[in-house]
LUMNUMAR-637297 format. One record per atom (N, C-alpha, C): x, y, z. Coordinates in steps of 0.001 Angstrom, whole numbers, padded with zeros to 6 digits, always signed. Each point is the difference from the previous one (the first is absolute). Example, Ala and Ser with C-alpha at 12.3 -4.5 7.8 and 13.67 -1.06 7.14 Angstrom:
<sites>
+013190-005690+007800
-000890+001190+000000
+000900+001200+000000
-000350+001050-000720
+000820+001190+000060
-000770+001090+000730
</sites>
This chain:
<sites>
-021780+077058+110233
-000540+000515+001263
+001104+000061+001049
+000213+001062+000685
+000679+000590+001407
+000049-001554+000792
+001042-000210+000575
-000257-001485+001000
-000095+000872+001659
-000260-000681+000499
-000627+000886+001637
+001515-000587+000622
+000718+000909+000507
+001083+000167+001139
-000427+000689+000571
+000106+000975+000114
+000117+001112+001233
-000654-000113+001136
-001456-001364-000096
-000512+000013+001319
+000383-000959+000507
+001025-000467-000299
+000446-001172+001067
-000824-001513-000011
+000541-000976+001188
-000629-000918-000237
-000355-000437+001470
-000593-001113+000743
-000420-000200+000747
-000228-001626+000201
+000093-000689+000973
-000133-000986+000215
-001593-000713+000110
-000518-000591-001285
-001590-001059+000131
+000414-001276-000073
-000240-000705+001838
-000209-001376-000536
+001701-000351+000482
+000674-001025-001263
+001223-000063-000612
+000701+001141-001098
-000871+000698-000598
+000409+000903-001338
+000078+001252+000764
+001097+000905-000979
+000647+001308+000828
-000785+000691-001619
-001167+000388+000215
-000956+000698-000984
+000197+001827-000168
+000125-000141-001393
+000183+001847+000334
-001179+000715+000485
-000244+000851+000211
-000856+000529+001240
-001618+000601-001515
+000284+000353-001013
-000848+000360-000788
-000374-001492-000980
-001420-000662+000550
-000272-000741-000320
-001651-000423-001283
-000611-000553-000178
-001358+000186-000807
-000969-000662+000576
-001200+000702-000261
-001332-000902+000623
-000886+000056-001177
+000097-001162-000341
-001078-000543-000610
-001485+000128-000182
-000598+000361+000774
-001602+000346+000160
-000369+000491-000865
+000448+000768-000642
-001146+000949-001081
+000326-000799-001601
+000572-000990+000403
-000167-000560-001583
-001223-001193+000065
-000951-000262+000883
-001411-000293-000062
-000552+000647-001051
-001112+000076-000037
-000990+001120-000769
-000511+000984+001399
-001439+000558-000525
+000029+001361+001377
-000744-000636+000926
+000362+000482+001797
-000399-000389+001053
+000779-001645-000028
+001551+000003-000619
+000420-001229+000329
-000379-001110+000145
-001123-000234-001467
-000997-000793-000247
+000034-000563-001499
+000087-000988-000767
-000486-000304-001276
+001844+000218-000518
+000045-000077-001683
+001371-000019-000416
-000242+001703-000332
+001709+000369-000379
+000399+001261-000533
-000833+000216-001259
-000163+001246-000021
-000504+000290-001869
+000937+000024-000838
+001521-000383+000010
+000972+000349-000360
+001121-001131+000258
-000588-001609+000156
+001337-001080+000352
+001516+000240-000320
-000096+000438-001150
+001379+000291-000486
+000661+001217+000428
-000370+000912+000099
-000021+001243+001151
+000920-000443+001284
-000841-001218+000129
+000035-000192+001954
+001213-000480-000046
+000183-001253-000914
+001352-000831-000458
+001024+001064+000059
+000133+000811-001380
+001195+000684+000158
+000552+000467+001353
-001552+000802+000888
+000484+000874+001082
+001450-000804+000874
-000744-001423+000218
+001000-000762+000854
+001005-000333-000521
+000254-000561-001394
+001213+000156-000403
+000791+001375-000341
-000460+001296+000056
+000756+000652+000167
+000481+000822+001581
-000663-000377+000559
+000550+000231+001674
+001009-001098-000167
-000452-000810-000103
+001150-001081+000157
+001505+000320-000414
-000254+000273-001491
+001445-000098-000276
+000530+001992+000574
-000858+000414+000126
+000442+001314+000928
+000638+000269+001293
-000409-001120+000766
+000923-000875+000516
-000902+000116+001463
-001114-000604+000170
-000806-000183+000946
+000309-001382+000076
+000028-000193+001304
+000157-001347+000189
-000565-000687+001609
-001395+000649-000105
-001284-000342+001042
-001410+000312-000140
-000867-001034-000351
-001102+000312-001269
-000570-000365+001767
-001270+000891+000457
-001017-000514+000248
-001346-000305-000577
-000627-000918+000276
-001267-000453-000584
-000748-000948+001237
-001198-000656-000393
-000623-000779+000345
-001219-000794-001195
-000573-001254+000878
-000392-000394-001309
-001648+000493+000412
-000243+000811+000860
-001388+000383-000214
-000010+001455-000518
+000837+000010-000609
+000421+001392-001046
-000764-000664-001574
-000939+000487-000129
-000963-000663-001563
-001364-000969+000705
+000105-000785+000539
+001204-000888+000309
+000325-000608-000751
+001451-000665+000119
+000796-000548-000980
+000285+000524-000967
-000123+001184-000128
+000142+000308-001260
+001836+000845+000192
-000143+000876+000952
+001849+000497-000065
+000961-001187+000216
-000418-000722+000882
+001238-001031+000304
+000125-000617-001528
-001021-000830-000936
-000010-000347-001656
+000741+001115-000314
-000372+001214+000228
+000950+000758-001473
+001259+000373+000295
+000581-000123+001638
+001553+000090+000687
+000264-001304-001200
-000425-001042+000265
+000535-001547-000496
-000003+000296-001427
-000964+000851-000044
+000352-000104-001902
+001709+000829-000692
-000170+001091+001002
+000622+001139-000290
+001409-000621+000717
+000177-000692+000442
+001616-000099+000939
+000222-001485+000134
-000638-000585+000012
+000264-001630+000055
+000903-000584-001390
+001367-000588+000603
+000501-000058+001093
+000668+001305+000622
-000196-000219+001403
+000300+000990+000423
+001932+000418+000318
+000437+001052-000229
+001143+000332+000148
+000374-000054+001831
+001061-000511-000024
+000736-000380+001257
-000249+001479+000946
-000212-000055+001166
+000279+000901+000798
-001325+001152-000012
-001339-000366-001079
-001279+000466+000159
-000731-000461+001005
-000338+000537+000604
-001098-000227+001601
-001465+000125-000028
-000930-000735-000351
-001315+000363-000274
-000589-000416+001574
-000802+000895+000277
-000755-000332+001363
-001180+000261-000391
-000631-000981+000679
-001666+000121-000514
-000435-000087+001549
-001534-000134-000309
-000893+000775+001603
-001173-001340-000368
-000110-000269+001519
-001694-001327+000249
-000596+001104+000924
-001154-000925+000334
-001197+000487+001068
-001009+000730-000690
-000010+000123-001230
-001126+000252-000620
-000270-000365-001159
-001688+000189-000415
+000008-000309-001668
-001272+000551-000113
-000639-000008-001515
-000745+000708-000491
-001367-000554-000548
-000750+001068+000547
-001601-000389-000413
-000001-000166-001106
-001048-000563-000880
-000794+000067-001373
-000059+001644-000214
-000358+000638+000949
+000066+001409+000135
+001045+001003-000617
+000907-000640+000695
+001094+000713+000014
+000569+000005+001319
-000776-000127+000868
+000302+000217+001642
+001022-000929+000316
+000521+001303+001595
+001306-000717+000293
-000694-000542+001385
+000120-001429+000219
-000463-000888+000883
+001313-000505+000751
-000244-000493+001218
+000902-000832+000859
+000357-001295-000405
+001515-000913-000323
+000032-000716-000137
+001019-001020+000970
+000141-000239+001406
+000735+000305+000867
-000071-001523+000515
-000812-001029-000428
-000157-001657+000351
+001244-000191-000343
+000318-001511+001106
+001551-000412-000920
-000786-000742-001326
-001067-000087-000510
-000394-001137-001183
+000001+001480-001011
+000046+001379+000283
-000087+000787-000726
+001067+000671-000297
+001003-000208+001049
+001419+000692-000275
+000881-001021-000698
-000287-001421+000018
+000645-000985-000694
-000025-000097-001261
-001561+000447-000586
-000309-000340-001327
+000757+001613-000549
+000188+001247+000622
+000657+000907+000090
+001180+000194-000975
+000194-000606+000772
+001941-000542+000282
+000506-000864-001836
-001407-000911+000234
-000148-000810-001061
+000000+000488-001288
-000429+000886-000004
-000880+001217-001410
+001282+000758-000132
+000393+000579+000816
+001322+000854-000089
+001128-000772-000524
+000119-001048+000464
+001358-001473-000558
+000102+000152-001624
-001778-000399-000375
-000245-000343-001619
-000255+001105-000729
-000613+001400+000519
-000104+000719-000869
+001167+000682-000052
+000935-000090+000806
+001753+000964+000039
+000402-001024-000917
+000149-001375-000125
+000935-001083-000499
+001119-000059+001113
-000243-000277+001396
+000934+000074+001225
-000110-001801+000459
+000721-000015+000249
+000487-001106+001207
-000440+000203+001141
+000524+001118+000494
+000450+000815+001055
-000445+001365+000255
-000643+000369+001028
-000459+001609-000478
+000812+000728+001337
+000860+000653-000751
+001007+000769+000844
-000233+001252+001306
-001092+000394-000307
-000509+000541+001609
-001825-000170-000278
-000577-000023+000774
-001445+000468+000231
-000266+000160+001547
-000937+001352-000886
-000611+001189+001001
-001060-000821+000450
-000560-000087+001507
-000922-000423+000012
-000804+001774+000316
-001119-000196-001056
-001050+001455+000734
-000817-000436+000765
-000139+000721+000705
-000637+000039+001182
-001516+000723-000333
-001325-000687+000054
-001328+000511-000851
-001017+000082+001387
+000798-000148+000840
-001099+000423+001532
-000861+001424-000677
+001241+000667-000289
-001099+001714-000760
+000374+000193-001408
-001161-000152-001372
+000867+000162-001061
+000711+001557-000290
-000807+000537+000742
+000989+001791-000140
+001232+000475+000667
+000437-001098+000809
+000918+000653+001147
+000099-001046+000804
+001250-000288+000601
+000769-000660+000819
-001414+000474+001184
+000192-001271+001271
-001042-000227+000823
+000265-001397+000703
-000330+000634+001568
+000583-001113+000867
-000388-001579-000163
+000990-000781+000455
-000959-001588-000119
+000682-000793-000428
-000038-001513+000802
+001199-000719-000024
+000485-000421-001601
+000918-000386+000042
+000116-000017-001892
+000982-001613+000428
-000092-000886+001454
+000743-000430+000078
-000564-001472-000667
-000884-000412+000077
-000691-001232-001589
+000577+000428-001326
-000523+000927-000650
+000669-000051-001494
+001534-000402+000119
+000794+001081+001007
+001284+000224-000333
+000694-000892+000429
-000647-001384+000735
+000199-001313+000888
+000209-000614-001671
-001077-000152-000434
-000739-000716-001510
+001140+000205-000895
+000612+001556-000578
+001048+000481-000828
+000937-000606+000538
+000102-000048+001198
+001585-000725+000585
+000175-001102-000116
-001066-000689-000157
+000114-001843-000397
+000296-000408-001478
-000569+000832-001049
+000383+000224-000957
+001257+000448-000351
+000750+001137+000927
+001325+000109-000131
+000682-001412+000084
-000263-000821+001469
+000771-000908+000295
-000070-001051-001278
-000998+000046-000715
-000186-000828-000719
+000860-000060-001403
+000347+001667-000432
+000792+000177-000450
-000253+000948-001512
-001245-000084+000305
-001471+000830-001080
+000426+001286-000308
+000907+000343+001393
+000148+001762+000258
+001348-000123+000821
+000668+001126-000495
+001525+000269+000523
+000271+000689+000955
-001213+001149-000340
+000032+001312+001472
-001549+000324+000198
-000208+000552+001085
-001455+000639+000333
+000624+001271+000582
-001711+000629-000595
+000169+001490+000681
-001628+000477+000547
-000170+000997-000029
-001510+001090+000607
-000410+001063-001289
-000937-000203+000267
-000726+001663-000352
-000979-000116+000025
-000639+001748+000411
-001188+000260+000331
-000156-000099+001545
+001374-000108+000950
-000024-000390+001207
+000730+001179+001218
-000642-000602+001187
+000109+001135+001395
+001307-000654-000015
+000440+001188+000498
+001505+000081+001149
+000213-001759+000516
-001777-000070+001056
+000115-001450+000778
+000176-001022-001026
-000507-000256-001056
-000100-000744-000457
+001327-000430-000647
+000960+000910-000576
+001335-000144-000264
+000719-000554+000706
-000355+000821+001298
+000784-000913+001409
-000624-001364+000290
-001001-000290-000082
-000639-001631+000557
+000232-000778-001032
-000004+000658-001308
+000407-000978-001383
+001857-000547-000049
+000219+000129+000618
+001997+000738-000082
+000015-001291+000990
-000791-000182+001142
+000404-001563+001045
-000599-001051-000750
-000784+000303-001206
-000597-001601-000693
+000672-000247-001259
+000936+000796-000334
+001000-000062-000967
+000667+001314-000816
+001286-000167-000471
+000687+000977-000457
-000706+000841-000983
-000340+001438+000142
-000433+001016-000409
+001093+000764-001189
-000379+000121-000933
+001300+000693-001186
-000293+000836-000537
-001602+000609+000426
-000428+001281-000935
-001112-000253+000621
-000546+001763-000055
-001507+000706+000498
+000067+000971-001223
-001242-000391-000379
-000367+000607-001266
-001567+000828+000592
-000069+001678-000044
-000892+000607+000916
-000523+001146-000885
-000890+000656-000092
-000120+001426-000142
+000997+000503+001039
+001050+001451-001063
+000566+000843+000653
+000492+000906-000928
-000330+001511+000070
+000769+000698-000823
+000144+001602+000724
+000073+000973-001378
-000195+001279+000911
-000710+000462+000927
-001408-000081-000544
-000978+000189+001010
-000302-000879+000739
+000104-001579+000289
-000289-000809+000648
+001511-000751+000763
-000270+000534+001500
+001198-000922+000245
-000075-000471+001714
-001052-000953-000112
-000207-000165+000920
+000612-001418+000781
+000804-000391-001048
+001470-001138+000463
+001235+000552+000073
+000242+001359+000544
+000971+000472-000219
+000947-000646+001322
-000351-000480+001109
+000515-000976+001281
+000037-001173-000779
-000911-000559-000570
+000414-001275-000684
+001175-000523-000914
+000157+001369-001260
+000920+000247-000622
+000993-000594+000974
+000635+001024+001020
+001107+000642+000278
+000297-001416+000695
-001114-001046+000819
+000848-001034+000503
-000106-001220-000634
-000221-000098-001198
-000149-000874-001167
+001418+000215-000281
+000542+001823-000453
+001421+000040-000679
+000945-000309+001288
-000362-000121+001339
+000734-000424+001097
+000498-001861-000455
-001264-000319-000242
+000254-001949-000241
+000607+000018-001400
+000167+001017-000758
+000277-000884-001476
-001013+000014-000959
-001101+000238+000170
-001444-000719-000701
-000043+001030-000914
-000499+000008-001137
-000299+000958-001122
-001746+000428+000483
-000363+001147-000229
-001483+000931+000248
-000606+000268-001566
-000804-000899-001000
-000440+000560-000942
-001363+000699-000267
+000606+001071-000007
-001546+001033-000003
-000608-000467-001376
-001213+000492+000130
-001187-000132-001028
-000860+001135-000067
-000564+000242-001133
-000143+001905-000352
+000661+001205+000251
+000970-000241-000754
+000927+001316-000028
-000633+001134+000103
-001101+000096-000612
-001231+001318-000021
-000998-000303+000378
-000347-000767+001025
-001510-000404+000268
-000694+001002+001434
-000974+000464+000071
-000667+000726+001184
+000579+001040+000221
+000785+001102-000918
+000316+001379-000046
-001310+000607-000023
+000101+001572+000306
-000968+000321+000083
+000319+001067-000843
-000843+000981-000496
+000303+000990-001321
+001371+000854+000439
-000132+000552+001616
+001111+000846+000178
+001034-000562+000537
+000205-001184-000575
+001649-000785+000724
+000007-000559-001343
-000763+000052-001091
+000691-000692-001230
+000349+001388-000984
-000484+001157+000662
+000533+001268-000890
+001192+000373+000785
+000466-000389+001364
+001256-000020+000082
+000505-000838-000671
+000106-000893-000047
+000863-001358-001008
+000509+000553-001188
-001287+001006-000991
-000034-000390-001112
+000597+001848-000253
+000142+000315+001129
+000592+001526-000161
+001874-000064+000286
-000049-001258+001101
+001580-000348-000237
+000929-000717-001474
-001323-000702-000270
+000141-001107-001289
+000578+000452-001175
-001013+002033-000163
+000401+000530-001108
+001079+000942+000453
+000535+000425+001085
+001025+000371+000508
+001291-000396-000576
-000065-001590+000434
+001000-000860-000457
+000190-000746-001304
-001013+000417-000824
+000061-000344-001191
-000293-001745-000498
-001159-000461+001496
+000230-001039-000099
-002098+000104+000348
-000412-001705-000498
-001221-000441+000501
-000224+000126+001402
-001867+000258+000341
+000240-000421+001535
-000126-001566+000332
-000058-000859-000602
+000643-001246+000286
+001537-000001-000124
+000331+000486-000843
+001807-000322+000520
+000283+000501+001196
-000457+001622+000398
+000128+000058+000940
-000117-000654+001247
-001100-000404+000247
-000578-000632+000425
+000490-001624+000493
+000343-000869-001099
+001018-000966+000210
+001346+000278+000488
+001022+001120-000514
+001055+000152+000479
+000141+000718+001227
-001225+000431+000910
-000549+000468+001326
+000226-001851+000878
-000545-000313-000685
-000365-001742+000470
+001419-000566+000323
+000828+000419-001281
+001547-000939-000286
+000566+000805+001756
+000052+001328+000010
+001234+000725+000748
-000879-000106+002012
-001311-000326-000382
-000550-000170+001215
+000698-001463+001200
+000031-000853-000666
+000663-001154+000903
+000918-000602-000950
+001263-000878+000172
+000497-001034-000722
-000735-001200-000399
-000745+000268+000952
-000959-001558-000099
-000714-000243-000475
-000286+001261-000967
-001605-000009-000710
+000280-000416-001675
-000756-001040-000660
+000125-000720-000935
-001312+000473-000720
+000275+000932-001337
-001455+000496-000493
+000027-000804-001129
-002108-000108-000162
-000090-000823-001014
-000584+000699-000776
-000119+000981-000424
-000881+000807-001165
-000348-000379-001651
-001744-000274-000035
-000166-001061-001117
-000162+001316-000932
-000450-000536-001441
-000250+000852-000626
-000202-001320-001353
-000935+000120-001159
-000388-000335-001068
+000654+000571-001157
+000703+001022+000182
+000938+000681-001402
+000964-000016+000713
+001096-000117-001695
+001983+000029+000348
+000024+001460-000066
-000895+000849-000620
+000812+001638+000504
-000594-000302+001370
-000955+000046+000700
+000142+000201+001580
+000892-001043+000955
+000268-000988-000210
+001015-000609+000220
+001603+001016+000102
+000046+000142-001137
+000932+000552+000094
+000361+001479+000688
-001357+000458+000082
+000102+000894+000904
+000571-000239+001553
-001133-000972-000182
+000167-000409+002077
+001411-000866+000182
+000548-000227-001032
+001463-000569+000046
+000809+001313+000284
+000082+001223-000594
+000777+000933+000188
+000262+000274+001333
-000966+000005+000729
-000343+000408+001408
+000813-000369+000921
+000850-001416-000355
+001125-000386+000506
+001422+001413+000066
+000250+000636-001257
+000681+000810+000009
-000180+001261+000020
-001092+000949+001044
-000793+001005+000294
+000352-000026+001594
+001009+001350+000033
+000663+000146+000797
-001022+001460+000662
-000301-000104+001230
-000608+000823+000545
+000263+000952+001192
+000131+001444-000183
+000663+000768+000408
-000626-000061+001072
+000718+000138+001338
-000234+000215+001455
-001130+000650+000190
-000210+001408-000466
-001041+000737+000280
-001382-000361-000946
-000021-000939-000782
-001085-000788-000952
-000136-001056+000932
+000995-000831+000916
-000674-000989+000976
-000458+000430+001198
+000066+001332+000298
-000391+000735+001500
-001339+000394-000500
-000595+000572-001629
-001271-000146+000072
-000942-000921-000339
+000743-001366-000573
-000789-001030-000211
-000634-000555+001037
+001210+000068+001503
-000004-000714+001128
-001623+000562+000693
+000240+001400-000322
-001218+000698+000506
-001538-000406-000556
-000006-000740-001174
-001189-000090-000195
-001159-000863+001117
+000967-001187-000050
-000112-000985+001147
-000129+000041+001746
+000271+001682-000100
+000281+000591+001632
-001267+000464+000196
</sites>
C-alpha cells in the first residue's frame, strides 16, 4: 500500500501527525451498535492503515460499545511508537441503541476507565470531550463541569491532552481558560461550513480542526457537482472530497472510516490527488 506524504503533517497534542488520518466508527455493526459481521474484516482494516502509514486512529468506547476500542487492541496492541489514538466521552448507549448524555464526573470517570482497559492504555493520549447538550449538532451551554471533571482526570494523569466536539465557537473559547484545548473535532465539509471563522482562528493558535462527514448533508445538486468533478478527475467523490478538506486549511486533520482495505485504500490515495485551480473554484461554490 501507497504510504500518505503529500498531505503533510500537523501538530496533535505532542505528535506532529500526518494530516490523512482513520476513524474507527464503522467497524461497530450498523447504527454503531452491536459487533461487525465481519471481526476479521475489521482487524485487518486497522492493521492495514496502519502499516500504510496512518498514524492517528480515532475512536471512542461508546462505538459498539466497546466493541471498536476491543478490536483497535486486538488488531494493534502493542502499539507502534508515534501512533496517536484519541477517543471521545460524554456519551453512551441505550439498550436501544440510543445516543444518550453522559457528562457526570462519575460518568466521564468510569469513561476514561473503559477507554484505559478496552485500548490496553495506561494513558489515553487525547480525549474529546462531546458535548451532548444537542445530539444532532453543536448547541449553546456551559460545558464548564464536564470539561472541569476531564481536567482533573488529566491532572491525575488518566489523560495526556483534551479536546471538543460537537461544540460553538463560545464554547471553544470558555473551554481554552479551563484548560489546554488540542483539537475540535466538528461537522465540516463541502456543503457544510459553518466553522469556517473557527477554522481560520484555531489555524491562528496551532490547534488541529477535525471534520466529521466528509459527505454528510449534501443535497442531490451539490453531490452531482462533486461527483461530475470526481469523474472529471478520474477520481471518487470522496477523494475528492477529502483532498478539498486536505488543501482547504493546514490545520485540518481528516479521519475517514471505512470497514474494507479496498476503500481504505482509496481514501488513502486522496492524500496524493492534486486538484486543479479551476476544480477548487467549483467545489468552493457548492458551499456558496
Amino acid at each position: 500500500m501507497n504510504t500518505i506524504h503529500q498531505a503533510g503533517t500537523y501538530r496533535l497534542g505532542t505528535h506532529d501527525v500526518k494530516r490523512l488520518g482513520y476513524g474507527a466508527m464503522q467497524l461497530a455493526g450498523p447504527g454503531v451498535f452491536g459487533p461487525p459481521k465481519d471481526r476479521r474484516a475489521a482487524v485487518a482494516v486497522l492493521r492495514a492503515a496502519v502499516e500504510g502509514g496512518v498514524d492517528h486512529i480515532d475512536t471512542s468506547d461508546f462505538y459498539g460499545p466497546h466493541v471498536t476500542n476491543q478490536i483497535i487492541r486486538e488488531a494493534l496492541h502493542p502499539y507502534r511508537d508515534g501512533l496517536v489514538i484519541v477517543t471521545k466521552v460524554g456519551a453512551r448507549r441505550g439498550a436501544d441503541g440510543a445516543w444518550l448524555p453522559a457528562l457526570s464526573s462519575v460518568e466521564l470517570t468510569q469513561a476514561v476507565h473503559d477507554n484505559l482497559r478496552n485500548l490496553g492504555l495506561d494513558v489515553l493520549e487525547v480525549v474529546n470531550l462531546r458535548s451532548m447538550l444537542d445530539v444532532h449538532g453543536p448547541a449553546e451551554g456551559s460545558l464548564e463541569e464536564p470539561l472541569s471533571a476531564l481536567a482533573e482526570l488529566q491532572r491525575q494523569g488518566l489523560v495526556r491532552h483534551i479536546g471538543l466536539s460537537n461544540v460553538t465557537a463560545k464554547q471553544v473559547e470558555d473551554g481554552r481558560r479551563i484548560c489546554p484545548i488540542v483539537c475540535v473535532q466538528n461537522q465540516y465539509n463541502l456543503a457544510h461550513r459553518g466553522d469556517d471563522a473557527l477554522i481560520r482562528q484555531l489555524a491562528r493558535d496551532g490547534i488541529p480542526y477535525v471534520p466529521f462527514f466528509p459527505l454528510g448533508g449534501f443535497t442531490p445538486l451539490q453531490s452531482g457537482e462533486l461527483s461530475a468533478v470526481a469523474a472529471e478527475l478520474g477520481a471518487t467523490p470522496l477523494q475528492v472530497a477529502l483532498a478539498w478538506l486536505l488543501q482547504r486549511s493546514p490545520n485540518l486533520l481528516l479521519i475517514p472510516g471505512t470497514s474494507s482495505v479496498e476503500h481504505l485504500r482509496q481514501n488513502m490515495a486522496a492524500a496524493d490527488l492534486a486538484l486543479p485551480a479551476e476544480a477548487v473554484a467549483r467545489l468552493d461554490a457548492i458551499g456558496g
